[in-house]
N, CA, C and O of each residue as an XYZ file, in Angstrom:
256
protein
N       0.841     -1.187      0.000
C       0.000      0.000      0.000
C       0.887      1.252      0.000
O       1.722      1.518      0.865
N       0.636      1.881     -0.932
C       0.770      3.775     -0.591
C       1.548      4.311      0.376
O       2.643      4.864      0.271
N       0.627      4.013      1.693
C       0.949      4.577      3.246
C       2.128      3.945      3.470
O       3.024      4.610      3.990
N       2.362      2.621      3.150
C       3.338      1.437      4.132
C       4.579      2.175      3.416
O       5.535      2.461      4.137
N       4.627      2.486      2.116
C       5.734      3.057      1.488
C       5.944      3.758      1.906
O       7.056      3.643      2.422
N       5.238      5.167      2.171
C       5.504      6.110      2.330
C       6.567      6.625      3.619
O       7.659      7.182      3.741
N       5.191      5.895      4.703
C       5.701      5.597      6.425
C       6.246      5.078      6.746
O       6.113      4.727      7.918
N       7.476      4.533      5.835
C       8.431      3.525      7.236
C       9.204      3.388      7.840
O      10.018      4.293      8.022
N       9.342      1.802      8.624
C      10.310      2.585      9.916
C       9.243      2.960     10.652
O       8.147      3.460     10.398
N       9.886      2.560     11.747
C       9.690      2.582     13.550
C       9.623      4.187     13.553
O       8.416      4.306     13.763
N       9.917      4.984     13.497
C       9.614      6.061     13.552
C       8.530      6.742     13.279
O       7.975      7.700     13.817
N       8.238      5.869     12.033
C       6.955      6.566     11.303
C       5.389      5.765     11.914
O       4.259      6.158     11.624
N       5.650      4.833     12.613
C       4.832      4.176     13.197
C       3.086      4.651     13.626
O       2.103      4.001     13.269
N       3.045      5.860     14.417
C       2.301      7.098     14.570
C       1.633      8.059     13.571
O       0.631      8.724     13.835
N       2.299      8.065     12.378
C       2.232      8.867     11.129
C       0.979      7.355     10.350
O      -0.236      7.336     10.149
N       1.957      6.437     10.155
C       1.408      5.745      9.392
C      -0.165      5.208      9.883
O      -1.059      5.104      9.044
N      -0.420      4.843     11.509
C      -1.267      4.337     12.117
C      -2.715      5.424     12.069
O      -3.908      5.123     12.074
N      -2.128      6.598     12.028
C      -3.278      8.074     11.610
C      -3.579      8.281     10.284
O      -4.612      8.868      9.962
N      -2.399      7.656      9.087
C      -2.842      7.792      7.530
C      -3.763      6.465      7.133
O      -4.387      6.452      6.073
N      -3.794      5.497      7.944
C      -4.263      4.595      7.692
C      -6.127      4.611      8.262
O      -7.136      4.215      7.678
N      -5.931      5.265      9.649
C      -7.114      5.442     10.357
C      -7.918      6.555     10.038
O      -9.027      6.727     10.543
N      -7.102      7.764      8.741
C      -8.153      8.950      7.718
C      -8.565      8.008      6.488
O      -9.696      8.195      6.041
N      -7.949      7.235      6.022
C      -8.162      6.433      5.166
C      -9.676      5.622      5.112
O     -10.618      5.744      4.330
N      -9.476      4.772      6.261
C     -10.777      4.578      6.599
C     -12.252      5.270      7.179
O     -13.430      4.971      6.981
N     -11.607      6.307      7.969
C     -12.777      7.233      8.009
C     -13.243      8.104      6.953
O     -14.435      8.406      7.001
N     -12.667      8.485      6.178
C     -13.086      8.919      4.419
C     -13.127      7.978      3.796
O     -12.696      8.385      2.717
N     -13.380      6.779      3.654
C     -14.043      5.700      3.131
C     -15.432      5.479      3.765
O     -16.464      5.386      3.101
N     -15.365      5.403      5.124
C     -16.485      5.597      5.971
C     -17.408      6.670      4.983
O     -18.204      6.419      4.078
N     -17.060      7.643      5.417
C     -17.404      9.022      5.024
C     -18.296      9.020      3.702
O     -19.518      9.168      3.693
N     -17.607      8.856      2.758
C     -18.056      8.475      1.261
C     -19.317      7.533      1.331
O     -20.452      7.891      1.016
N     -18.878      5.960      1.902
C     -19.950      5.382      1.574
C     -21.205      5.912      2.009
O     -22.261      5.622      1.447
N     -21.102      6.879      3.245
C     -22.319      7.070      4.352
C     -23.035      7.971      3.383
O     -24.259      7.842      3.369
N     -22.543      8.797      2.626
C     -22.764     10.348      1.860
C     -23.210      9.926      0.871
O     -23.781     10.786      0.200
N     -23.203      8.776      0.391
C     -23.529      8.122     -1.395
C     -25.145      7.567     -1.071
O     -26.200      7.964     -1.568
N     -24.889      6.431      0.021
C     -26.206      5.681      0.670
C     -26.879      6.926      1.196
O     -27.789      7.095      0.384
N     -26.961      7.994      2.184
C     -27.743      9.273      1.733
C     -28.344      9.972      0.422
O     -29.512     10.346      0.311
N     -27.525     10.062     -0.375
C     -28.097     10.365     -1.780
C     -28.859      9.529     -2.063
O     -30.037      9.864     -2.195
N     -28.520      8.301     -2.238
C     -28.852      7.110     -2.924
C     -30.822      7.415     -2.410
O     -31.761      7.917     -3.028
N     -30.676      6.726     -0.832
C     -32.014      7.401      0.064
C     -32.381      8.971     -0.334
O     -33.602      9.124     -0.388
N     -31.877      9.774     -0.529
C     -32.976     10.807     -1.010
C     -33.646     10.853     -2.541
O     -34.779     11.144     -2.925
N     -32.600     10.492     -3.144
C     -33.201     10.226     -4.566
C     -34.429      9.358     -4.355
O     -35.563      9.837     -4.350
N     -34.108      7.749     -4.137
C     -35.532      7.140     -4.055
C     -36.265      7.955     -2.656
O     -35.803      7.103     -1.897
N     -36.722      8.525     -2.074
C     -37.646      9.360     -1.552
C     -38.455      9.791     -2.063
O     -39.670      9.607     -1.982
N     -37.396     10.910     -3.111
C     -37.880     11.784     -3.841
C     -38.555     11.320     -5.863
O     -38.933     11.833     -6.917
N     -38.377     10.486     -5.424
C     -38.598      9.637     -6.923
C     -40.345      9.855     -6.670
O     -40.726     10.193     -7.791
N     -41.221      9.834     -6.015
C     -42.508      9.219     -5.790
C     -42.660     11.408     -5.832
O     -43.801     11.807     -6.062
N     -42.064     12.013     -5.717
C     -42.438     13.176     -6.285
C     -42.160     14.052     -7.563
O     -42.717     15.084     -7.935
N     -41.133     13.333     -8.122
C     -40.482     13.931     -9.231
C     -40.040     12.490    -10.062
O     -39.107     11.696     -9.934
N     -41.043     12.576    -10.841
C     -40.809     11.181    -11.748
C     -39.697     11.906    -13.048
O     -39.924     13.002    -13.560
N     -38.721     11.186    -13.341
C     -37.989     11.236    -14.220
C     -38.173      9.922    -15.387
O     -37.781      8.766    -15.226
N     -38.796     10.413    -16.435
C     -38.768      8.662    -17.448
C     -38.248      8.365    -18.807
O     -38.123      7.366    -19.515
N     -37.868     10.275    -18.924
C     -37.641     10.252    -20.347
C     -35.891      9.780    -20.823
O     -35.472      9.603    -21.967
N     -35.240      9.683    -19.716
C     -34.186      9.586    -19.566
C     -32.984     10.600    -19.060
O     -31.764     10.444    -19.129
N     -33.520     11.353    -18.692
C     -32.903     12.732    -18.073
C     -32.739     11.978    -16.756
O     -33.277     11.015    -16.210
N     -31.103     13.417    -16.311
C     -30.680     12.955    -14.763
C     -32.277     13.391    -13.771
O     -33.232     14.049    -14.183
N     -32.107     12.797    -12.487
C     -33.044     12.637    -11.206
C     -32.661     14.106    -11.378
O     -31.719     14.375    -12.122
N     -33.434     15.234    -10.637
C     -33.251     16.557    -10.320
C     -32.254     16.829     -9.113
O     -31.875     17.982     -8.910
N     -31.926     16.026     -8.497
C     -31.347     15.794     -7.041
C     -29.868     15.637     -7.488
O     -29.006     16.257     -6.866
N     -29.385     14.503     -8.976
C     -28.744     14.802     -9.059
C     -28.209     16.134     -9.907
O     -27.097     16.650     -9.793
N     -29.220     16.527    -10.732
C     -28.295     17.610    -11.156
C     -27.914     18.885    -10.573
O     -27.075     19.730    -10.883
N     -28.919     18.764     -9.474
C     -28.300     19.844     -8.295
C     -27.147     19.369     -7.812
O     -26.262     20.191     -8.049
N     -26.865     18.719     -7.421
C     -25.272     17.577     -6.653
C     -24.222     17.984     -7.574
O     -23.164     18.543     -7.285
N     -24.686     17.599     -8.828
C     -23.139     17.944     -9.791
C     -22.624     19.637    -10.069
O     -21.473     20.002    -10.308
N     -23.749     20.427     -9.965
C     -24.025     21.813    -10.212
C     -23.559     22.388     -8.838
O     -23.629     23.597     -8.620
């Protein structure tokens, strides 16, 4: 991995154990923020039907 390269050595021990533990909490992070979207889109589907093939409105606010 990336980190193990980056960090090594006994020294870096502390460095590496915190790049590894943002790593996973912005993975955390992401998935939690996607499965939110994901849940508001279908929410919002039963008010804003999209069929013609155009983006959901939800997302084109998100990308905008």
């Amino acid at each position: 991995m990336q980190i193990e390269l980056l960090f090594r050595g006994k020294s870096c021990n502390e460095i590496r154990e915190s790049a590894f533990g943002l790593s996973k909490r912005l993975a955390q992070t992401a998935q939690e923020t996607f499965r939110d979207f994901e849940e508001a889109v279908e929410k919002d589907a039963t008010k804003t039907a999209v069929s013609d093939g155009t983006v959901h409105p939800l997302t084109s606010y998100v990308i905008n």
